[in-house]
N, C-alpha and C positions, 0 to 999 in steps of 0.2 A: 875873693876875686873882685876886683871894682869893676863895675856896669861898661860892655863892649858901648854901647848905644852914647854913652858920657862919654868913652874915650876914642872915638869916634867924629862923632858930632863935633867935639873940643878942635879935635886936631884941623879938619876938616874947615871951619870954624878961622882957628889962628893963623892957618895958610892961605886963606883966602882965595878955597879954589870954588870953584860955583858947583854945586849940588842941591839936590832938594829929597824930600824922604818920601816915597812912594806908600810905604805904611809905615808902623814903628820901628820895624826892625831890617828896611831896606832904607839902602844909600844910593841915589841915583848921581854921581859926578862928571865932568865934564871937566877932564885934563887936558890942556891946551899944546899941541907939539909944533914942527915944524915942517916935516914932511905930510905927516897925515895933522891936518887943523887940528882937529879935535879926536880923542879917543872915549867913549861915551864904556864906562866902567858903573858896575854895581857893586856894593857889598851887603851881601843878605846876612843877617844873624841867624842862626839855627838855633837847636838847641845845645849844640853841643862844639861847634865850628863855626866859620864864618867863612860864606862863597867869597869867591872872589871872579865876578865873569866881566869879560870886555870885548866889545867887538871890537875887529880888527879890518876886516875883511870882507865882500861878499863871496859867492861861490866865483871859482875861476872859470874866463869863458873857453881857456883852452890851458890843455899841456897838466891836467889837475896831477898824476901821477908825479910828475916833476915840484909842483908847488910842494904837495905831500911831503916828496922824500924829502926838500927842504926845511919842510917845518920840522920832521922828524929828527932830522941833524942839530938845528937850532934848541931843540928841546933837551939835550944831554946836557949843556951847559946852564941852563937857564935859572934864576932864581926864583921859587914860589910858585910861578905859575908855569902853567905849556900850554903851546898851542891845540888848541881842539874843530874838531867838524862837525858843526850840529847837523840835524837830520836833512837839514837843506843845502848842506855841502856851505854853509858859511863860516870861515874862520872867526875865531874866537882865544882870547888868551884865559885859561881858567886855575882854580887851587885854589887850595881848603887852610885854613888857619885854625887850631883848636883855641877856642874861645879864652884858657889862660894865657896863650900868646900876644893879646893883642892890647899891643901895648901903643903909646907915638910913635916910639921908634920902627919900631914892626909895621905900621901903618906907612911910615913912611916908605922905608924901602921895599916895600911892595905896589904903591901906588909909585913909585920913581923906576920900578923894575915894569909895569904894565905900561908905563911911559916910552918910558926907553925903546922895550922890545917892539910895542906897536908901531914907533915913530919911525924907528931901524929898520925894520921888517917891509913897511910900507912900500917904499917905491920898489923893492927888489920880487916882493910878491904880485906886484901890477903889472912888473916889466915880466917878468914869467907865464902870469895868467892871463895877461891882456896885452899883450903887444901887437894884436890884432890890432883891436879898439884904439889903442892909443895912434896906432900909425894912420887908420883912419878919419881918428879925431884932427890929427896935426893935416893931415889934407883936405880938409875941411875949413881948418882955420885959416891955412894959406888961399883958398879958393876965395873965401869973403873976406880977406885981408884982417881976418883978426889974431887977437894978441896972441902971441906961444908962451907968454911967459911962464904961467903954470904946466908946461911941457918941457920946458926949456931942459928939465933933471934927464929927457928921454929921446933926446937930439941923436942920440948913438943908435938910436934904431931906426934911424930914419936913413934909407938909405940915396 
């Protein structure tokens, strides 16, 4: 079996995504999207597997029942990883790769599958669990005449 950590590091490395390694056998990266900037992704080496955890999400400030059943539908299709609730009610995308698996190609579509679904996932998980805050935020911005632009995806909720 050739060294996760070499083919890892390599890939990591020739794609030129920004990471740094927290000890020897964790990968700390910083996938760049469009909806959510950045998705801040780890990949720990075990002894026998390899995590795969990324935040996604904080805890919802309303309607979490609805966020849930959402993620739980998006999770049937999903590749590699699903969505998960840590102990502080924060979404996360997670999954295990057995350490023979992990190969470039494997690495890839899994860091492009934790891309994807974070980026997707984004606004439709904010507009569910924060439409409060966001309808707030935007009357806030119009009060001090500032920009909406970063709002602009949630104009439909503004009524």
């Amino acid at each position: 079996m050739l060294d996760p950590k070499a083919i890892i590091e390599d890939f990591l490395e020739s794609h030129d995504l920004d990471f740094e390694r927290a000890n020897p056998n964790t990968f700390l990266i910083t996938l760049p999207g469009e909806a959510k900037l950045q998705t801040h992704c780890a990949l720990v080496i075990g002894d026998h597997s390899l995590s795969i955890n990324a935040f996604v999400i904080r805890k919802p400030d309303e309607n979490a029942e609805k966020v849930h059943e959402w993620l739980l539908q998006k999770n049937a299709s999903m590749y590699s990883v699903a969505y998960a609730v840590n102990e502080l009610g924060d979404i996360y995308l997670v999954g295990r790769l057995p350490l023979p698996a992990v190969t470039d190609r494997e690495i890839d579509r899994i860091l492009g599958a934790v891309l994807q679904y974070s980026d997707a996932s984004f606004n439709p998980l904010l507009e569910l669990g924060f439409s409060s805050a966001i309808r707030r935020e935007w009357a806030w911005r119009v009060s001090r005449g500032e920009s909406l632009a970063n709002l602009k995806a949630f104009e439909h909720l503004i009524s």
